[in-house]
C-alpha positions, 0 to 999 in steps of 0.5 A: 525625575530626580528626587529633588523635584519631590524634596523642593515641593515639601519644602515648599510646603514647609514639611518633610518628604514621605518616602516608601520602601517595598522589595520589588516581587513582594507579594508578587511582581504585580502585587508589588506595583499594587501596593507601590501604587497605593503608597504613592496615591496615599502620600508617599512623595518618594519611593525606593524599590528593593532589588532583592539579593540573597545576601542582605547587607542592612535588612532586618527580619521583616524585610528579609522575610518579604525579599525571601518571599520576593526570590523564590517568586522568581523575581529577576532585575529585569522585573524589578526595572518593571516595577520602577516604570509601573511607579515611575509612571505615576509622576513620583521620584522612584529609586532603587535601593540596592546592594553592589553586587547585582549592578557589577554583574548585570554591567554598571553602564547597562544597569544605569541605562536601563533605569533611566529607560524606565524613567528611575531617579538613581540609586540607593548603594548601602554598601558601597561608597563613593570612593569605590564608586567612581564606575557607578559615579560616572554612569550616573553623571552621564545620565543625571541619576540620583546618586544616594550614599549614607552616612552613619552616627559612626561616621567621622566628619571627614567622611560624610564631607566626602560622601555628601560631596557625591551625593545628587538628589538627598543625603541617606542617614542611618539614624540607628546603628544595625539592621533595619527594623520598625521600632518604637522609640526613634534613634537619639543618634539621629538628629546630631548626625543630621546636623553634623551632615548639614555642615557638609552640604546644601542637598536634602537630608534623609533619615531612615530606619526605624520609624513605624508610626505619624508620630514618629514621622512627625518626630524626625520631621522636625529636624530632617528633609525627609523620612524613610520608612520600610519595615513598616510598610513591609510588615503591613504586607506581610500581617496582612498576607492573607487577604490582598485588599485588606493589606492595600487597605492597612497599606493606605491607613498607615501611609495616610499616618505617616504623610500626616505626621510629615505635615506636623513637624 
């Protein structure tokens, strides 16, 4: 399910759309589709599956502890496609966010076949754009998969025109230059850079990195399509690594926060 479907249905609503990151194996395989799930029953509208890699492009300390954690479990491509059918399986757009690397080894036209076998939405690619992408581009349009790229603040207009013009599904804006990381001011760079987008394209605009709270959430809600948040989340998991229910439990509180700031634009 594309995650258009999800993007119309808060619009509709007259809010932004919640979406959720986690590495896929992070605690574990099954721990990972746990809290996916929790996310998703608590108000995500869109979840992004990490594929772990051992060489992150964006990730920040928090998130990079987690996917350490994801590979020495183990975790391979064939599990993180597990995770996207366990979470795709409950009715909600489900992405993959992942470096190029893994899909050029694995096969880009097997890569795609596979996701929407387990009934993914598309990918997220942060380090690879569209005019490198026309393999991927190809294998998405034969398949109607979301195809996700980003623009950044640094970004000239020129390029985000470009970049948006391949876009399916929503527009990633980075709104603070960097790593990722939960943080407690939100990015002044972020709403120009959502408004320079807007020239280029009628698709949904999503901003990402940083937000740890509803009213952050709300904040961003008012000038953005969609919120991504990923660090936080990851952090809950972690600051609560000790006691599985207990973290499904902070998981659920924060998500609640972040689905009511949405709401509050």
């Amino acid at each position: 399910m594309s995650t258009s479907v999800a993007f119309e249905k808060a619009k509709a609503e007259n809010r932004a759309a919640l979406v959720g990151y986690l590495p896929a194996g992070f605690p574990s395989v099954e721990g990972s589709i746990e809290a996916l799930t929790t996310m998703v029953e608590a108000g995500c509208d869109i979840i992004e599956i990490g594929l772990p890699y051992s060489d992150p492009v964006m990730d920040g300390p928090t998130i990079q502890d987690a996917v350490q954690q994801a590979l020495d479990g183990g975790v391979r491509v064939d599990d993180v496609v597990r995770v996207v059918e366990a979470v795709a399986s409950t009715g909600v757009p489900t992405l993959i966010m992942t470096s190029w690397n893994p899909i050029e080894r694995r096969g880009v036209d097997r890569f795609a076949q596979q996701l929407q076998d387990a009934g993914g939405a598309g990918l997220i690619t942060p380090d690879i754009t569209p005019d490198f992408a026309q393999e991927w581009i190809e294998a998405a349009d034969a398949r109607d998969l979301d195809k996700v790229f980003l623009v950044a603040p640094s970004s000239t207009d020129e390029r985000i025109a470009m970049t948006t013009a391949q876009c399916r599904g929503f527009v990633y804006a980075t709104a603070v230059m960097g790593v990722t990381g939960a943080r407690a001011k939100t990015s002044d760079l972020a709403a120009p850079l959502v408004a320079r987008t807007r020239t280029t394209t009628d698709l949904p605009i999503g901003v990402g990195l940083g937000v740890s709270n509803g009213a952050q959430a709300a904040e961003m809600a008012a000038y953005a399509d969609g919120v991504i948040v990923g660090s936080a989340f990851v952090r809950t998991l972690l600051d609560n690594r000790s006691d599985e229910q207990a973290a499904l439990k902070a998981l659920a509180s924060l998500t609640e926060d972040l689905a009511a700031g949405v709401r509050a634009r």
